[in-house]
Every structure is written in structure tokens, then in C-alpha cells.
C-alpha positions in Angstrom: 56.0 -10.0 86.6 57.1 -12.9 89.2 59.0 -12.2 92.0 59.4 -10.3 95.6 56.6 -8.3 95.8 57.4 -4.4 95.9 56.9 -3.1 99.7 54.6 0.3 99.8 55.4 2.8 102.9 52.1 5.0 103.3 48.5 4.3 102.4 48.1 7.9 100.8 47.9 9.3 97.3 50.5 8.4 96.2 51.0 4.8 98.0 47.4 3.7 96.4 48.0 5.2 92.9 51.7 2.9 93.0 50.0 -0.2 94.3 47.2 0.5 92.0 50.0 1.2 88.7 51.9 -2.5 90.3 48.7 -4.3 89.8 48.1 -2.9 86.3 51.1 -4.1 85.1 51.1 -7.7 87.0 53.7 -6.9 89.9 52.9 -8.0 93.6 52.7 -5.4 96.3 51.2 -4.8 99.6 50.9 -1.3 101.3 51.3 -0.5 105.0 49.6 2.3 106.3 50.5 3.7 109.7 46.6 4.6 110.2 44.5 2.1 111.8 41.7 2.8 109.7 41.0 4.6 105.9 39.0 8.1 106.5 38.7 10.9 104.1 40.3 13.6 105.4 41.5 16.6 104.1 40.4 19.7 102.2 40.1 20.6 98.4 42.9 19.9 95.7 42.9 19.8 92.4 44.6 17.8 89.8 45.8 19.0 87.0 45.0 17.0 83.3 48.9 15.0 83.1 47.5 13.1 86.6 43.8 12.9 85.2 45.0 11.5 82.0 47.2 9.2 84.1 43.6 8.2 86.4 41.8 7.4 83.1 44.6 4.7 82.5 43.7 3.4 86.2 40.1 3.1 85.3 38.7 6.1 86.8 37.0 7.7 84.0 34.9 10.8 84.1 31.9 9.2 85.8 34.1 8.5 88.7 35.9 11.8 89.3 32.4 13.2 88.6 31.1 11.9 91.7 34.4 13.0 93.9 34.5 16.9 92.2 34.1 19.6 89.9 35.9 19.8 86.2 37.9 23.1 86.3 36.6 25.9 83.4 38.7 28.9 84.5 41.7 29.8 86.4 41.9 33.7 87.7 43.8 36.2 89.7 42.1 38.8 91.0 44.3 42.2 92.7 43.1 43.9 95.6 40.7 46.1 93.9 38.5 42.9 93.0 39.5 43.6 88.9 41.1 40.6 87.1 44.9 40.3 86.5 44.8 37.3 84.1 42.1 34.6 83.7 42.6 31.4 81.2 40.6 28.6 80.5 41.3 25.4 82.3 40.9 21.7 80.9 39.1 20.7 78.0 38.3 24.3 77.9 41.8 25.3 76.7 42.0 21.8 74.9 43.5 19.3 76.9 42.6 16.2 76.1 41.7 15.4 79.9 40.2 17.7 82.0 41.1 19.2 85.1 38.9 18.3 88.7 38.6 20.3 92.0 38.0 17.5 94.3 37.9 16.9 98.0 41.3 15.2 99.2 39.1 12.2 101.4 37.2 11.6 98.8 39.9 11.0 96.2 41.6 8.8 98.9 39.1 6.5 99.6 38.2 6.0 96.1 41.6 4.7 95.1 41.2 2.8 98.5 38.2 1.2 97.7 39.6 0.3 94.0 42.8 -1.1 96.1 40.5 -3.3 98.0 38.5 -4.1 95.1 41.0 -5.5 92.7 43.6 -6.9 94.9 42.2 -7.6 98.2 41.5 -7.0 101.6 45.1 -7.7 102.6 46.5 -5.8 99.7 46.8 -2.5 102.4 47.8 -3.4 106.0 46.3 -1.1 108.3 48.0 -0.1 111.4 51.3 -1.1 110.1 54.2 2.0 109.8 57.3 1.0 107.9 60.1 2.3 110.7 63.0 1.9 108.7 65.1 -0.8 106.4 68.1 -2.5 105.6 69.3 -3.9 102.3 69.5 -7.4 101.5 71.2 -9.4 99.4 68.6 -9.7 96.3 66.2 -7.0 97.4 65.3 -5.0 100.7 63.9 -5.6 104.3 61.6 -3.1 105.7 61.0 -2.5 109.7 57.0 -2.6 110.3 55.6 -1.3 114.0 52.6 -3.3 114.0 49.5 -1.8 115.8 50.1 -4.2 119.0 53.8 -2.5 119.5 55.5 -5.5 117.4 58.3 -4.8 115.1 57.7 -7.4 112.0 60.1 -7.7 109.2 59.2 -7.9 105.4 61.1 -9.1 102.7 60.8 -7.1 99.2 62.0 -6.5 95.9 61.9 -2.9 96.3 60.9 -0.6 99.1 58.5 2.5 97.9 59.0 5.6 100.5 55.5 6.9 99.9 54.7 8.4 104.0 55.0 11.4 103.7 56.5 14.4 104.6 57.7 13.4 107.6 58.9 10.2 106.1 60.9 7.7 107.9 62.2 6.3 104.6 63.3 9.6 103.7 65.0 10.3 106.8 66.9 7.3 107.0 67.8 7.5 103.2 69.3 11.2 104.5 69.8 11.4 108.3 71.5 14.8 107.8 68.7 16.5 106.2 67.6 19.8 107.0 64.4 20.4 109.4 60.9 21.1 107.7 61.3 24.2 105.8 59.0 26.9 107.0 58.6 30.1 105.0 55.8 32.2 107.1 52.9 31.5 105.0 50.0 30.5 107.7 47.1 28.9 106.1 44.0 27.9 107.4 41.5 25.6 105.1 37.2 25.5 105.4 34.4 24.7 103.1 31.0 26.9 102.4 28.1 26.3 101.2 28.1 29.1 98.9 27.3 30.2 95.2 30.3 29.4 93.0 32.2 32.4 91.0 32.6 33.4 87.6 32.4 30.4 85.7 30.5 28.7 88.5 33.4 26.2 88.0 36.4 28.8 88.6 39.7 28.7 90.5 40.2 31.9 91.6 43.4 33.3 94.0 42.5 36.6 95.3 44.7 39.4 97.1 48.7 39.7 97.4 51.8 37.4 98.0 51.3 38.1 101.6 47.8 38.4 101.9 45.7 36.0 99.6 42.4 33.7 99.1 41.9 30.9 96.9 38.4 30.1 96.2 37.0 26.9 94.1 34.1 24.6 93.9 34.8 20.8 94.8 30.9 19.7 94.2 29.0 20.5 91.7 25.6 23.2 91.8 22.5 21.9 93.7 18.9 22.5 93.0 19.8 25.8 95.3 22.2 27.4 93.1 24.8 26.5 95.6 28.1 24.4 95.5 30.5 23.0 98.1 33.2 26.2 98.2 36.4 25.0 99.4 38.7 28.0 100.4 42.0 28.8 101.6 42.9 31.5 103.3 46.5 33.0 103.7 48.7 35.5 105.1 52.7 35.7 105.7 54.3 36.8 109.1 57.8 36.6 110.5 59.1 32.9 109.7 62.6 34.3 112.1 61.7 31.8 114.9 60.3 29.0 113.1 57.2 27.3 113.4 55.8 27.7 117.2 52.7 26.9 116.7 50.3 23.8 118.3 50.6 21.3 115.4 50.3 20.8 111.9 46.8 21.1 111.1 44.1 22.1 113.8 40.6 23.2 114.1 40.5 26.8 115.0 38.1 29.6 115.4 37.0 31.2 112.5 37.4 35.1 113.9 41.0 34.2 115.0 41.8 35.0 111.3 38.9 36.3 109.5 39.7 40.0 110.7 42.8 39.3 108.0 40.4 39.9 105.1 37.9 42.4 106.7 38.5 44.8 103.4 38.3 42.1 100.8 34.5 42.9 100.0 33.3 43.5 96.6 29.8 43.3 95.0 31.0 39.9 93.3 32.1 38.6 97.0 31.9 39.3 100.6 35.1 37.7 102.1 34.6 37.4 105.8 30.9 36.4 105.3 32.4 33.3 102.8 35.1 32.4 105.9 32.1 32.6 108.3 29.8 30.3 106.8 32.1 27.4 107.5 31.5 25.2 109.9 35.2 24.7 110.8 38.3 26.0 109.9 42.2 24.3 110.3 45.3 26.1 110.4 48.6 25.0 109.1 52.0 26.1 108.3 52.8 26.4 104.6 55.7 24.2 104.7 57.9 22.0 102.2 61.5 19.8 102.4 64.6 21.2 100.5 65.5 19.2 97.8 67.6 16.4 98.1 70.0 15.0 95.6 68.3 11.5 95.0 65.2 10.0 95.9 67.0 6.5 95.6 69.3 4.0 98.1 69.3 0.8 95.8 66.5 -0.7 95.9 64.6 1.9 98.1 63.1 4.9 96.2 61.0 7.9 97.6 57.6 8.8 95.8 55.4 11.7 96.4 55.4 13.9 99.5 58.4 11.8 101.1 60.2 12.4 97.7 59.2 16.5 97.2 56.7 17.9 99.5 56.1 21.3 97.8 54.1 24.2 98.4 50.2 24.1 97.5 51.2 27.1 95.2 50.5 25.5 91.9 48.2 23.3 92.9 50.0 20.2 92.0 51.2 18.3 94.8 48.7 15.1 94.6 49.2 15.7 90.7 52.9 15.0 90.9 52.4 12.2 93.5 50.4 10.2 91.3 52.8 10.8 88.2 55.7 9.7 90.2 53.4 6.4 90.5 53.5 6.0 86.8 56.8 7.0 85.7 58.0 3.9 88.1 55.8 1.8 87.2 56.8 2.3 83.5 60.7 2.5 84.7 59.7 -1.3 86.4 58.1 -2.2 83.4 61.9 -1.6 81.3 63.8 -3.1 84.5 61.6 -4.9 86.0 61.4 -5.0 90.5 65.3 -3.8 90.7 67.3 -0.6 92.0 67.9 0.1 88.0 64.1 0.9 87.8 64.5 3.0 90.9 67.6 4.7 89.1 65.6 5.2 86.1 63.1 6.6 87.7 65.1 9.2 90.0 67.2 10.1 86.7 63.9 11.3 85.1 62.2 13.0 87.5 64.3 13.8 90.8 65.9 16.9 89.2 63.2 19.1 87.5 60.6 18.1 90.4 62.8 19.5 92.9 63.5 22.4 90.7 59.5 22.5 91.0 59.7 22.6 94.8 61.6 25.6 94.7 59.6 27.0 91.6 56.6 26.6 94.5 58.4 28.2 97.1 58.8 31.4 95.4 54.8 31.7 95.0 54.6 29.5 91.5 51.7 30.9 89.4 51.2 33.3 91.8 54.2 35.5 91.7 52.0 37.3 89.4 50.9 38.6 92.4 53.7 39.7 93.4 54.2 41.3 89.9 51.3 43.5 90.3 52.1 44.4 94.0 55.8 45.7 93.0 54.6 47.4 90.1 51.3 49.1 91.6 50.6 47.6 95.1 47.6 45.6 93.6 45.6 48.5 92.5 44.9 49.5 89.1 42.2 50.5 86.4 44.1 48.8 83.0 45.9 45.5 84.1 47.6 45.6 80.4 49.2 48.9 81.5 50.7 47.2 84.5 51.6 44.1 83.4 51.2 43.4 79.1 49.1 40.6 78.0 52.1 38.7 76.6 54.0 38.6 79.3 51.3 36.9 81.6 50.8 34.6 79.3 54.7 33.9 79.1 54.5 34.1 82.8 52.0 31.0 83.1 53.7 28.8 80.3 56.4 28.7 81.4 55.5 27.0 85.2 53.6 25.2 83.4 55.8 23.7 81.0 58.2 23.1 84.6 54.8 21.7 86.2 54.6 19.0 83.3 51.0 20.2 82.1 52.4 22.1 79.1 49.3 21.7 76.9 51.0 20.6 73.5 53.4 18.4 74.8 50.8 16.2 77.1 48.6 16.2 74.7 51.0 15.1 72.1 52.6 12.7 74.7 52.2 8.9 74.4 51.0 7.1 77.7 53.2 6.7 80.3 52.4 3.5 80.6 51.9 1.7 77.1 47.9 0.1 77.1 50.3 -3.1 75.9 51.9 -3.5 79.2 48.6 -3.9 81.2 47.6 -6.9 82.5 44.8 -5.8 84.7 
């Protein structure tokens, strides 16, 4: 497609996967990315099988997501007592047609970088360059760019993709009266362990209460040792009255300024505070998300990812979405072509159950089974079925998933987002 090219705020997931989509289908694009250089940072994440399927169309088969994590076998809760409240199969285990990965979040990142790089150029992502704001234009949009040397450049687009974040500037402009970050009480702090991996060996397991929880998984696979890279979470809720007061968004901290949280979570399967302890560093952060907003679009300007619906980590598919929001405009250009109808299109399909997704999220997701257990016996029991039935658990977890978009029969009976007809790269 000939034209403006389409202008990319934010060199994250979701920003690569969109300029990555752009070039697939033969649209221009560059990317401007606040950070003066790419680094992997971050913790684990995992995506679930509609954004895998959706990286297989990008090129990144399973050699390549090999390499950056662990395919998911088995997803678990586990009460107080250590005893299972409901384990499924994950992935191609419970027949997807695409698996799903644990992967580290850097590593994710700088392979959709390097593919950026790869296919399109060095100055396909503009380092040190943070889109400030924009104004509309007679046949497209001009975006605001504070260039690393203090400079304020102006580029000319087609359309403007808000893709920076939760504190997006796109976003705020787009909605100037939009409510602060939301804050609901849930402290998290994030670390990695060398440590022997549970259950499956390739398990996602949450462990504890609503208030008072772990989440454990794998994000490389077993060495010669019998031992993985174990990336946990660890999470309690405290008075959210006052807001957030704390010294940032995510910083190193000690690990016995929390560990003393989970002194009691030891069972012959797991020692809890010896896990924490065996990381080298721990960061805290605020579980935090945006309320929705009504539309993701101004004309030609259109919000993507974590600008779009930053959501809690709940269900584990925050990066998942962000790079299904990729597609689904790329496919809407594809109909429209580079114009505020593909934008429309785009916010029509997805802005409304996604945001209902946010707030799925922010009551506890797949984890209000938790919650379940703890009203009904305080997360103690002997017979989970005599506490909550079989049936219902598994009506429980189809039913975010069929909100989450990874409803087994429907992806697997789904046809490409992006018809294989419509690539040109």
C-alpha cells in the first residue's frame, strides 16, 4: 500500500508487533521509542495460543519462541493447604492448534526488535525519539517528537498508532479528563530462581488466596541440573484508601522486606521463602490498570496495547492482547487502507469487550477461584469437589476464556486474522 507512512508511538510489544504486521502487509511505518537504546527488561509473561498463532504468521515459529521460553503443559491453583483446586492442560496439550510459551518479557522484546531491524532497517525504529502529542491534518496526522538533544521535530503520517504505554501521552491527549492510574492494593514484587520446576516441569501454578498469593512458572527450559529459570510473582493486598505512596513503579528491593508474607506457605512439594530467597533481586510494583475509556480512536489516531487497556497481570494476557490489537488493525488497514475508517473498524471490534476484559482482570480473572474457595472454606479443605463441583470450575474458566479470546473451539476454528493472501513480506 502507497502512501503516508503510519507513525508508531512506543518501541514496545506492541509498537514492534504493529510495525512488524505494517510491513507484512506492504505499509510504510517508522516507530519512535522514547528509550535511547533497546534492552531486555522485564520479568516473565506468558502468551496465550490466539497471540502465538498470530507470531507464527510473523515468522516466529516454534524454533524461535523455543529459544526465548517454555511451552505451557499445565495451568493450576493450589489453596492454602498446598492441595489442588483445579488444574487443566495448557496448549497443544488441551488441543490448540498453537501452543502456549512462558517467556521472559526482554527477550520477547528484543527478538521482535531484532526482526524490526532485520526486515525494514536500521531507521525503521528511532531511538531516543518520544511522540509528545499531535494535531490533525488535513489528509492524515502530525505527531510532536522530543528528540534526544531537547528538539521538538514534527512528522507527517497517515495515521498515528498510540502504542507508549500506560502512561501514554497519546492517550492522554486523546482524553485529558481521564481518571489517575487506577490502583487497587495489590503490591507485587517479581524475581527469578534457579530452581526445579513443578508438577509438569512446565506448569503455571498460582498459589494462596485473593489477598495473599504466588504464581510460579518456568521461562527456560530444564538444564543438565534438573533445574529451570523459575520466574515468580509474589503478592499481597493492603489498604489501597490513600493511593499509591510508594518510591516508583518498579524497584529493586530486598528480598526479606516481603518474604516474611509467605513464611507458612511450605509444603513437601515447595518451600516458599527459600524459592523468594534464591533470587538474586527482587522489584516491587503496584498492581495497577486505567479505567476504560469509551474509544481508543480521535480520527486518524488510535491507541493499541497498554495505552489502549492496561489491565491487570490476572490472566496473564496483557502482551497477548497487545499483539492481537496489532493484527486486528492491520487487517482493519488492509479493508480501509492508512485512514481513520481502519482506526474505526478497529476500535468497533475490539474497544468494548477488551475493556470489559480490564475489568474482568480487576476483579481477580481466573483467579477469583480463589476467592471462591476462600468464601466458601478459607482455602482449606480435604475434597475440593465438595467445595466447589467439578462443573462449575470448568464453567468458571471458559467462560474468561471465551472473554480473553482463547476459547479453544472458536480459535482453532477461526481463519487468520490476517489472510496469508494479503502478505507481501
Amino acid at each position: 500500500m502507497a502512501g503516508k507512512p503510519v507513525l508508531i508511538a512506543g518501541g514496545g510489544i506492541a509498537g514492534l508487533a504493529m510495525a512488524l504486521t505494517l510491513h507484512q502487509i506492504g505499509v510504510p511505518c517508522t516507530v519512535f521509542e522514547a528509550s535511547r537504546r533497546m534492552r531486555p527488561l522485564g520479568v516473565g509473561i506468558n502468551l496465550q495460543p490466539n497471540a502465538v498463532r498470530e507470531l507464527h504468521d510473523l515468522g516466529f515459529g516454534a524454533d524461535a519462541l523455543g529459544e526465548i521460553g517454555v511451552q505451557v503443559r499445565e495451568w493450576a491453583l493450589v489453596g492454602l493447604n498446598g492441595a489442588t483446586i483445579h488444574a487443566e492442560p495448557r496448549g497443544l496439550d488441551a488441543g490448540y492448534r498453537w501452543p502456549q510459551y512462558a517467556v521472559h518479557r526482554g527477550a520477547l522484546l528484543m527478538m521482535l526488535y531484532r526482526a524490526v531491524i532485520e526486515r525494514m532497517g536500521v531507521d525503521a525504529v528511532r531511538l531516543g525519539a518520544r511522540v509528545t502529542g499531535y494535531a490533525h491534518s488535513g489528509d492524515g496526522v502530525t505527531a510532536q517528537v522530543l528528540q534526544e538533544d531537547g528538539s521538538i521535530t514534527e512528522e507527517a503520517g497517515a495515521l498515528l498508532v498510540g502504542a507508549d504505554g500506560i502512561h501514554s501521552a497519546i492517550r492522554a491527549q486523546m482524553h485529558p479528563d481521564q481518571p489517575p492510574v487506577h490502583w487497587g492494593g495489590a503490591l507485587m514484587w517479581r524475581g527469578t530462581a534457579r530452581a526445579r520446576p513443578l508438577r509438569t516441569g512446565a506448569s503455571f501454578v498460582g498459589l494462596g488466596t485473593h489477598r495473599q498469593r504466588l504464581v510460579i512458572y518456568p521461562i527456560s527450559p530444564v538444564g543438565d541440573d534438573g533445574l529451570a529459570t523459575v520466574n515468580w510473582i509474589a503478592e499481597v493486598t493492603v489498604d489501597s484508601a490513600a493511593g499509591w505512596t510508594g518510591e516508583g513503579w518498579f524497584r529493586p528491593v530486598e528480598i526479606d522486606t516481603f518474604a516474611h508474607h509467605f513464611e507458612a506457605f511450605r509444603y513437601d512439594w515447595l518451600d516458599v521463602p527459600a524459592l523468594l530467597r534464591q533470587a538474586g533481586a527482587a522489584f516491587e510494583n503496584p498492581m495497577i490498570d486505567r479505567d476504560p475509556v469509551a474509544t481508543w480512536v480521535d480520527g486518524p489516531v488510535v491507541l493499541i496495547g497498554d495505552a489502549a487497556h492496561a489491565m491487570y497481570p490476572t490472566g496473564s494476557n496483557g502482551a497477548s492482547q497487545a499483539i492481537v490489537d496489532a493484527r486486528v488493525l492491520g487487517a482493519r488497514i488492509c479493508d480501509h487502507g492508512q485512514t481513520p475508517q481502519a482506526a474505526a473498524a478497529f476500535d468497533a471490534q475490539l474497544c468494548g469487550p477488551v475493556s470489559a476484559l480490564v475489568l474482568r482482570n480487576r476483579g481477580a480473572g481466573p483467579f477469583g477461584l480463589l476467592n471462591m474457595v476462600d468464601e466458601r472454606c478459607g482455602g482449606v479443605f480435604e475434597q475440593i469437589d465438595e467445595v466447589i463441583p467439578a462443573a462449575e470450575r470448568a464453567a468458571f474458566m471458559a467462560h474468561y476464556k471465551a472473554a480473553a479470546g482463547f476459547d479453544i473451539g472458536l480459535l482453532n476454528a477461526a481463519p487468520p486474522v490476517i489472510a496469508p493472501e494479503r502478505w507481501l513480506a
